[in-house]
C-alpha positions in Angstrom: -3.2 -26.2 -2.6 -1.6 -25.1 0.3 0.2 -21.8 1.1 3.5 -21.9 3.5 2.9 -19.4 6.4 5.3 -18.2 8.4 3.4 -18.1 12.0 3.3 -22.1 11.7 6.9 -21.8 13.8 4.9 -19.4 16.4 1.9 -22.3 16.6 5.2 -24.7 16.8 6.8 -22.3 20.0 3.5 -22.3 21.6 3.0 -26.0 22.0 6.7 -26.6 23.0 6.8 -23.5 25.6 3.9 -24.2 27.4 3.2 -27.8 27.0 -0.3 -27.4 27.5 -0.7 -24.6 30.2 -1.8 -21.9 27.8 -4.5 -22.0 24.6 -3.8 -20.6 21.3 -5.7 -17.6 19.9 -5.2 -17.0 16.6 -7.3 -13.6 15.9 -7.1 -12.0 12.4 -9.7 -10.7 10.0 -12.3 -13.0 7.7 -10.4 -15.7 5.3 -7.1 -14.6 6.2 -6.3 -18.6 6.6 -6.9 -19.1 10.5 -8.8 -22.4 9.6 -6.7 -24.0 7.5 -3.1 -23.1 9.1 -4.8 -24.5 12.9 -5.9 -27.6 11.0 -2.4 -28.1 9.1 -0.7 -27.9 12.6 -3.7 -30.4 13.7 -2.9 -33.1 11.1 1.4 -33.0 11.3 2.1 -32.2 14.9 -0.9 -34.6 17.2 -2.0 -37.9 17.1 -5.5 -36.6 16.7 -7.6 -33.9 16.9 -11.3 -32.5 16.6 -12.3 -29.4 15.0 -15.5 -27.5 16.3 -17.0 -25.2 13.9 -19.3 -23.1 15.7 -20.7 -22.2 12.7 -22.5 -25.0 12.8 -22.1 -27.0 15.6 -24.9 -29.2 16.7 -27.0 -28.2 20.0 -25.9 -30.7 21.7 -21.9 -29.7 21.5 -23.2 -26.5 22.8 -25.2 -27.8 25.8 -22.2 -30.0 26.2 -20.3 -26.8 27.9 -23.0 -27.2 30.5 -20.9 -30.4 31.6 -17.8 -28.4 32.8 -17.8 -29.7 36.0 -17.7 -33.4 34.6 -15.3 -33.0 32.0 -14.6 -37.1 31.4 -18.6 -36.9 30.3 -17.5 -33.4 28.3 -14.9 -35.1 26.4 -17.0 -38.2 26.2 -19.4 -36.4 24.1 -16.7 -34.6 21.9 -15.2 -37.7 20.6 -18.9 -39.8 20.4 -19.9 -36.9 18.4 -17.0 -36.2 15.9 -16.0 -39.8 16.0 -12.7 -39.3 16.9 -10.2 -40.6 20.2 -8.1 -38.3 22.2 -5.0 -38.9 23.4 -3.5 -37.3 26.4 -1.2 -34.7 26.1 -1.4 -35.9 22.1 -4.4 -34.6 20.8 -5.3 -31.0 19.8 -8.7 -29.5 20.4 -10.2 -26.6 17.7 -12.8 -24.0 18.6 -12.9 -22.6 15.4 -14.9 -19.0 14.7 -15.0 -19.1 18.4 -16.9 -15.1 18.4 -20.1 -17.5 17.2 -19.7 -19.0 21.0 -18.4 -16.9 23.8 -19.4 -19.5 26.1 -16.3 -22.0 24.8 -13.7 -19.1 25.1 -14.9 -18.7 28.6 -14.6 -22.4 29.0 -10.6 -22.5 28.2 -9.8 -22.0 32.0 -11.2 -24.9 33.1 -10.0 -26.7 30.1 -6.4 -25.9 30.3 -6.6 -26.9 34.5 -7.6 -29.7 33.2 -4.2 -30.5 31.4 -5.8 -33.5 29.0 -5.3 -31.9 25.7 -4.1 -28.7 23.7 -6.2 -26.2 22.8 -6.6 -23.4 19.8 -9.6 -20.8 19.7 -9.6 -19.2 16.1 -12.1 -16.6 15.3 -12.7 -13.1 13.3 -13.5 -9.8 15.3 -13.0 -12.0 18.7 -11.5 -9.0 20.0 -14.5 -6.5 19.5 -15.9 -5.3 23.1 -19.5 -6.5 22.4 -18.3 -9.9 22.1 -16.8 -10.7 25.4 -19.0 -8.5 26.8 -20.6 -11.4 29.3 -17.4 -13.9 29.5 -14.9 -14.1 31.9 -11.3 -13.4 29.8 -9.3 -16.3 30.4 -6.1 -15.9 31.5 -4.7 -18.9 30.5 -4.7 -18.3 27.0 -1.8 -16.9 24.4 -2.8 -14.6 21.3 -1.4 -14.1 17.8 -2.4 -12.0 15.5 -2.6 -13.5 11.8 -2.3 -11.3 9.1 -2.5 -11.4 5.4 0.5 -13.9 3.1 3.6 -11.8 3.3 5.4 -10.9 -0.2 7.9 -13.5 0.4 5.0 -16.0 1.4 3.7 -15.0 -2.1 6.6 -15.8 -3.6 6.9 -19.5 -1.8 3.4 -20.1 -3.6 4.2 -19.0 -6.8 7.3 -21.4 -6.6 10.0 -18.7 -6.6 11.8 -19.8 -3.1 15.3 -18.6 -4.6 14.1 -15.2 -5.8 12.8 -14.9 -2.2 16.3 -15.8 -0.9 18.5 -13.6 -3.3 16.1 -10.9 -2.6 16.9 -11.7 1.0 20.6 -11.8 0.7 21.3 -9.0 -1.6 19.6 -6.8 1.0 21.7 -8.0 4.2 24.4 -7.6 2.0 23.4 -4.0 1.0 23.6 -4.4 -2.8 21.2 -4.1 -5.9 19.8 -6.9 -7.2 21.0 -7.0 -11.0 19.0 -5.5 -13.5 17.1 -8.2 -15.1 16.2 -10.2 -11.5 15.0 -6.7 -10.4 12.4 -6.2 -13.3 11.1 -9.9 -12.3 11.3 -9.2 -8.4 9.6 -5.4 -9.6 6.6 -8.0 -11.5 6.7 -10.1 -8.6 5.2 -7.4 -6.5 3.3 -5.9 -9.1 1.0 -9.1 -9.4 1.1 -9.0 -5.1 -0.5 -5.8 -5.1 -3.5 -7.1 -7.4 -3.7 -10.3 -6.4 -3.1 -9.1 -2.7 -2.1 -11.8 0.6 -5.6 -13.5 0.8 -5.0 -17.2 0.9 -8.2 -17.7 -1.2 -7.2 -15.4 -3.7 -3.5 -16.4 -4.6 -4.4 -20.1 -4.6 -7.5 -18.6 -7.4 -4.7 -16.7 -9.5 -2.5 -19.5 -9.3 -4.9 -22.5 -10.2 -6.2 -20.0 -12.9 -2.6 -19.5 -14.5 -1.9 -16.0 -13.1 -5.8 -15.0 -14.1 -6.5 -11.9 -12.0 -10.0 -12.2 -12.5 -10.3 -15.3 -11.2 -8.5 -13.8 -7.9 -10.9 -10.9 -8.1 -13.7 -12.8 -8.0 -12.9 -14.9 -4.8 -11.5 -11.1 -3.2 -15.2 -9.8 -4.5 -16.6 -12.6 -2.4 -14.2 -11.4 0.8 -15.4 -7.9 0.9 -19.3 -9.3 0.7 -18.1 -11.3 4.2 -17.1 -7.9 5.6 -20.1 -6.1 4.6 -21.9 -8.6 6.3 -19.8 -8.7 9.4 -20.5 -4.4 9.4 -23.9 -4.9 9.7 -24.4 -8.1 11.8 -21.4 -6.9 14.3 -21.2 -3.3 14.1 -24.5 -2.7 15.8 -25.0 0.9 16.8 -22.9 2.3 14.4 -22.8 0.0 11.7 -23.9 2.7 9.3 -20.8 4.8 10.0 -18.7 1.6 9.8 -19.5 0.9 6.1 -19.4 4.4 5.4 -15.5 4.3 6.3 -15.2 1.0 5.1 -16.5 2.1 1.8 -15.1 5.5 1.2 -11.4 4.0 1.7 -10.5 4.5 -1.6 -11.8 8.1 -2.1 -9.5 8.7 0.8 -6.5 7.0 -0.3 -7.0 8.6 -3.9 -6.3 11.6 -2.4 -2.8 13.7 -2.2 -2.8 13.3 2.0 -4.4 10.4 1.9 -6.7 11.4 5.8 -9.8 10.8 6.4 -12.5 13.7 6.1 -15.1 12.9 7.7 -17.2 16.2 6.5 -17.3 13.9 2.4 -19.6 11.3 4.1 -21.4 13.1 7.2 -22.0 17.1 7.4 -21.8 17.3 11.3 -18.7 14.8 10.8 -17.0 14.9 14.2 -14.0 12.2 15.2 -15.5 11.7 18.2 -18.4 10.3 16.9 -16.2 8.5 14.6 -14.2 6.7 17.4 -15.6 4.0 17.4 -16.4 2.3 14.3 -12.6 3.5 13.5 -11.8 1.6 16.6 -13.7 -1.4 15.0 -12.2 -1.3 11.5 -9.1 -1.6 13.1 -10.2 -4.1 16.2 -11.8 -6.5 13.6 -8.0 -6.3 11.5 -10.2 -5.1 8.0 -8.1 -2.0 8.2 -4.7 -0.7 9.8 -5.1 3.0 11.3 -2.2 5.3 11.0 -2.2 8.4 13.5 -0.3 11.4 13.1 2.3 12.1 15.3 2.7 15.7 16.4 6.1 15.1 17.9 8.5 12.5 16.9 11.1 13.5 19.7 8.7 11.6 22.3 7.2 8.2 22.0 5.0 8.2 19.1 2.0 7.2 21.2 2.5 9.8 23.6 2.0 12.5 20.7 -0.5 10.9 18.9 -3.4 13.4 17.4 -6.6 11.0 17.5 -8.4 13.6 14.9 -5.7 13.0 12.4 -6.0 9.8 10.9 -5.3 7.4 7.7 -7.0 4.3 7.0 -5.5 1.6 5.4 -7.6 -1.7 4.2 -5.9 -4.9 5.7 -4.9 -6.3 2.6 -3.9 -4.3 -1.0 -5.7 -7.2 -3.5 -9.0 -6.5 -1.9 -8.8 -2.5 -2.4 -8.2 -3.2 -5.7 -11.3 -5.2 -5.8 -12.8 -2.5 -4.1 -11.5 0.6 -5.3 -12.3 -0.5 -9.2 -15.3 -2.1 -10.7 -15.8 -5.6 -12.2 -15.6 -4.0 -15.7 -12.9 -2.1 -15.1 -11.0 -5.2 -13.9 -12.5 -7.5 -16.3 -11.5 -5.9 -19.5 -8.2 -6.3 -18.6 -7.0 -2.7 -19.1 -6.5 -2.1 -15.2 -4.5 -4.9 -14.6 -2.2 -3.6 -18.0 -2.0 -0.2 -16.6 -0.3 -1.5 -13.2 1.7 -4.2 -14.4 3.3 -1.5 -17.0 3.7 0.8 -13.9 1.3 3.7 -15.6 -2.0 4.1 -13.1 -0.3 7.7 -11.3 -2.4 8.5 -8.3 -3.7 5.4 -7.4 -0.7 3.1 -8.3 0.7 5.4 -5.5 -2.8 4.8 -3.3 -1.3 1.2 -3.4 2.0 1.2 -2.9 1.1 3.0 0.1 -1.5 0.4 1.0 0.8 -2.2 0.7 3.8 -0.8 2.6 1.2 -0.6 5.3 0.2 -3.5 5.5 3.9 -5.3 5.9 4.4 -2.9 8.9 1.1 -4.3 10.4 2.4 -7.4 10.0 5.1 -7.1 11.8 3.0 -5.8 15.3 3.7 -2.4 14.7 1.6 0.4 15.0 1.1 3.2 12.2 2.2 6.3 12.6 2.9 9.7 10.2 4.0 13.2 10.3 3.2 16.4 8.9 4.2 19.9 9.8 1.8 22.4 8.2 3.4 25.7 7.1 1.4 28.9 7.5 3.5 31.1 5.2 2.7 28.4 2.7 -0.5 27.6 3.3 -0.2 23.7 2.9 2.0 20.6 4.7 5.7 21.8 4.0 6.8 18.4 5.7 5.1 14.9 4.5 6.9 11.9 6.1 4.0 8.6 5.2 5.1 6.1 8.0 7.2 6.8 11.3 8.7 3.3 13.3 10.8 3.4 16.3 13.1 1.2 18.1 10.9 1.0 20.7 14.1 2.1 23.3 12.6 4.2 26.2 16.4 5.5 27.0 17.9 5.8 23.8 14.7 6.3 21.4 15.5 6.6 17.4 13.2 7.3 14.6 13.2 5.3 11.1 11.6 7.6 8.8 9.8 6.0 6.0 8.8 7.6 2.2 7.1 5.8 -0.4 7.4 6.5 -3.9 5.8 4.5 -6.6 7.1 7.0 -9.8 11.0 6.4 -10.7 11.0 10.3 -10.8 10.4 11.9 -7.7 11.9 14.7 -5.2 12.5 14.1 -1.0 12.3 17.6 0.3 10.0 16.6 2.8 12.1 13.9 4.3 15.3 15.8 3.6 13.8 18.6 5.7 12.7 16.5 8.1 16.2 15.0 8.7 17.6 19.2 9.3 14.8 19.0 11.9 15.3 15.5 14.1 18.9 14.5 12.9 19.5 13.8 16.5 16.7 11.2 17.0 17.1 9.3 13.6 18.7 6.0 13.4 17.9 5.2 9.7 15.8 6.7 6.8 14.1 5.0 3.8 12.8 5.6 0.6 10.7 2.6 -0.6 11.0 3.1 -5.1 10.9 1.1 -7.7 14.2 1.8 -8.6 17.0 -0.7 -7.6 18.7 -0.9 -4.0 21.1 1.9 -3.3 22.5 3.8 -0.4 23.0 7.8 -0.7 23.1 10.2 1.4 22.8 8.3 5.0 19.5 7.4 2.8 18.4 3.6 1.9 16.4 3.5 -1.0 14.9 0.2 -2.0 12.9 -1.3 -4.2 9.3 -2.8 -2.4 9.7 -6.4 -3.0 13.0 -5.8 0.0 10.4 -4.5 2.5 9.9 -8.2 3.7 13.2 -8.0 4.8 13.7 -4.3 6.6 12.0 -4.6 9.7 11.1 -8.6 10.0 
């Protein structure tokens, strides 16, 4: 079973924009479905192709890169050994889990002179510094970040296309979805956040009938892959890595939802910290969020580096982490969210999730809080900040997340007294249907896709 992804049109720009002066990166964390969307693009847009698995490529397609400066004998060897012709300018070329093999990343420049064929490098935690450490960066090489299936890619491979459309319509049109489409649209996404974006794990819920276990198990089988990659890749600091990685849910348990560093490591400072936090987020596992001391500026150039949320890269697989296989296997946690009665941590995900989509689009996290001495506690909690990116005429998009029907917006209310001059358009994402009040949108989740696509 295949999944319909949305990047295939990016892979689709790239080869018709630079007609093979650039490579293809696609970078994105373990089993996100780097693999399987380069060889779909492979199959229905070349004549032929060959796929290099450097996870187990022979010895001899490695000392083959030693033949650079004879590449009719390089290519020679490529097809002899996978048994396949190439085509100029009509076959593709796959370095796949390309981090295994800097060697062949460092090898695209001469490739791509070469003008023969087209070229896509995929890979998990290609990015991290130690990896490129001894390679040459070539420039001749485009990157995209893949990220988990979307909500409305969920709902393609569950085979509700026109839910997916209405959803998208009724929002551009600013209206509420009538009541019984919205408490299907509300399930929808309430079997998204368990079953999460993981190609491997929808296909498993699907195949299985909508079993959740069965998508737990393969989600189970994810986090062992990044466990592994912590301690294979993370080196130095591996030991601080999994402690983050690990104590995510503690953290996003909690009312703030920051990382305290002082629950996993006494002399718990952030600048011992910035590192592994930089790999979390380098390798795509996790989406950082910073605070933002001052939303009237660029939100990077008020960023506070010691304040901090983590969120996992993809909400199925903090279910799988945050709960245990007899909690999910008895059923009874899977009953409490689809009924919309887990509290705390049914906020912990909608939070997650609402994450995540921003991620996806290529935007980077951001919150505010404005601590009240009198008070003694955060008088102003805003969970996500976005910008229009404007450096002349800069506006703020305030977002709150609310995963109880029954809930009060002081902070955001407060916040609008505050920068009413700087905001463009506030949200409050509920599971209530779509309305407009107040110079307020509040919509349900399952419209996120379409907000800030």
């Amino acid at each position: 079973m295949k999944i319909k992804r949305k990047i295939y049109q990016r892979l689709l720009s790239w080869k018709n924009e630079t007609k093979g002066t650039k490579a293809l990166l696609i970078e994105g964390a373990r089993r996100v479905g780097k693999s399987t969307l380069a060889l779909k693009f492979a199959r229905e847009q070349y004549k032929s192709y060959i796929l290099v698995d450097f996870n187990q490529a022979p010895k001899n397609i490695r000392d083959n890169f030693e033949n650079l400066h004879q590449l009719d004998v390089f290519f020679q060897n490529l097809a002899l050994e996978y048994g396949v012709r190439l085509y100029q300018r009509e076959s593709l070329i796959i370095f796949d889990e390309i981090q295994k093999f800097p060697r062949a990343r460092e090898a695209i420049k001469y490739l791509v002179a070469d003008g023969r064929y087209d070229y896509i490098e995929t890979g998990s935690l290609i990015s991290i510094r130690e990896n490129v450490a001894d390679i040459t960066i070539p420039s001749e090489e485009r990157k995209i970040k893949m990220y988990p299936a979307d909500f409305e890619e969920f709902l393609w491979a569950m085979g509700e296309e026109l839910l997916a459309e209405h959803i998208r319509a009724c929002y551009e049109d600013g209206k509420a979805l009538e009541q019984k489409t919205h408490a299907k649209a509300m399930r929808c996404f309430r079997e998204y956040l368990l079953v999460g974006g993981m190609p491997q794990s929808i296909v498993a819920y699907i195949k299985g009938n909508r079993d959740f276990y069965a998508s737990d198990i393969e989600k189970r089988d994810i986090l062992d892959l990044y466990r592994d990659d912590i301690r294979k890749a993370a080196r130095r600091y591996s030991s601080k890595v999994s402690a983050l990685f690990e104590n995510l849910p503690g953290y996003l348990s909690t009312h703030e939802k920051r990382i305290v560093l002082s629950k996993i490591d006494e002399d718990g400072l952030y600048s011992k910290y910035d590192e592994p936090l930089f790999w979390l987020d380098d390798s795509m596992i996790c989406n950082l969020c910073y605070k933002c001391n001052d939303p009237n500026v660029g939100f990077a150039l008020s960023k506070n580096d010691a304040a901090v949320k983590c969120y996992l890269g993809d909400t199925g697989l903090l279910v799988s982490l945050a709960f245990s296989e007899n909690e999910i296997s008895d059923q009874q946690l899977y009953k409490a969210i689809m009924g919309g009665r887990l509290s705390l941590n049914e906020g912990m995900l909608y939070e997650n999730m609402i994450a995540q989509m921003i991620a996806a689009t290529g935007r980077k996290l951001y919150f505010y809080t404005r601590y009240s001495p009198e008070k003694h506690r955060n008088d102003i909690e805003i969970d996500f900040l976005l910008s229009n990116n404007s450096k002349t005429s800069f506006k703020i998009y305030p977002i709150e997340v609310k995963s109880s029907r029954n809930y009060t917006a002081t902070s955001l209310h407060d916040f609008r007294n505050i920068f009413s001059k700087r905001i463009e358009q506030s949200y409050i994402i509920h599971p209530k249907s779509y309305i407009e009040e107040g110079g307020i949108i509040k919509a349900p989740p399952y419209m996120f896709f379409c907000m800030f696509s």
